[in-house]
N, C-alpha and C positions, 0 to 999 in steps of 0.2 A: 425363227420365222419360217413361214412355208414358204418352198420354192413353187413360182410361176402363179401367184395369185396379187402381186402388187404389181401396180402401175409402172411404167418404165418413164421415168425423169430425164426429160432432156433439158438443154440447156435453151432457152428460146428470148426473142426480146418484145418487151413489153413497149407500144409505143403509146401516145398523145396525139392526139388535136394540135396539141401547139407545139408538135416538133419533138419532144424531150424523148428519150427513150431509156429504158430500163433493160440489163440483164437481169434474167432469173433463171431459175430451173421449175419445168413443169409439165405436168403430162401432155399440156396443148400447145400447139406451135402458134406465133405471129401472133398474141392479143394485141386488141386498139381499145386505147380508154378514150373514155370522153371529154373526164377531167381528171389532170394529178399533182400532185404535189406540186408543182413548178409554176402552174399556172390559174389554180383554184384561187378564189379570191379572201378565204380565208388566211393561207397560209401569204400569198402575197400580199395583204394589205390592203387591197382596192376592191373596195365592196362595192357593187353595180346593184342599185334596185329596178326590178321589171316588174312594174306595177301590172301583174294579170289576175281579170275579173276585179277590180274595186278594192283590192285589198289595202291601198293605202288608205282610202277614203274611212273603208269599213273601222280599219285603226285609228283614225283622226275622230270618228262619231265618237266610239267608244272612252278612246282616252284625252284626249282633246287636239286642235290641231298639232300642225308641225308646220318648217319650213318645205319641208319637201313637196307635201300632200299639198300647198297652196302653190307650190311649182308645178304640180301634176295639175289641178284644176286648170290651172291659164292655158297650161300646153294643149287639154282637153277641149278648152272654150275655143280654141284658136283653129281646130280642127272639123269640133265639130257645126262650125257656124256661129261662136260665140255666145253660147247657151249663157 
């Protein structure tokens, strides 16, 4: 390898949003995730839907209702004057 054309590797820590932090080695000091492993909802289990722009709706036309999308209707009618 050539000397003085690779990155110098420091040792730095990786944090979260929800607290958890990670050692790593890596050319940049202090990253912040937004989401990781600890508190993502795939790896934990708890999947959250945020219905933005229609998209449950647009799914319910398409493939036929659900329970969800007729919890998302009422929540909607309730808000916006009971359409």
């Amino acid at each position: 390898m050539k000397a003085g054309i690779h990155p110098e590797y420091k040792e730095t820590v990786v944090r979260c949003t929800c607290g958890a932090e990670y050692r790593v080695r890596s050319t940049k000091q202090d990253l912040h995730l937004g989401v990781c492993a600890a508190c993502h909802p795939f790896f934990t289990g708890q999947q959250r839907f945020v219905d933005t722009a229609g998209r449950v709706e647009k799914f319910a036309r398409r493939f036929g209702t659900t329970k969800l999308s007729d919890q998302v209707k009422k929540q909607k009618g309730k808000v916006k004057g009971g359409r």
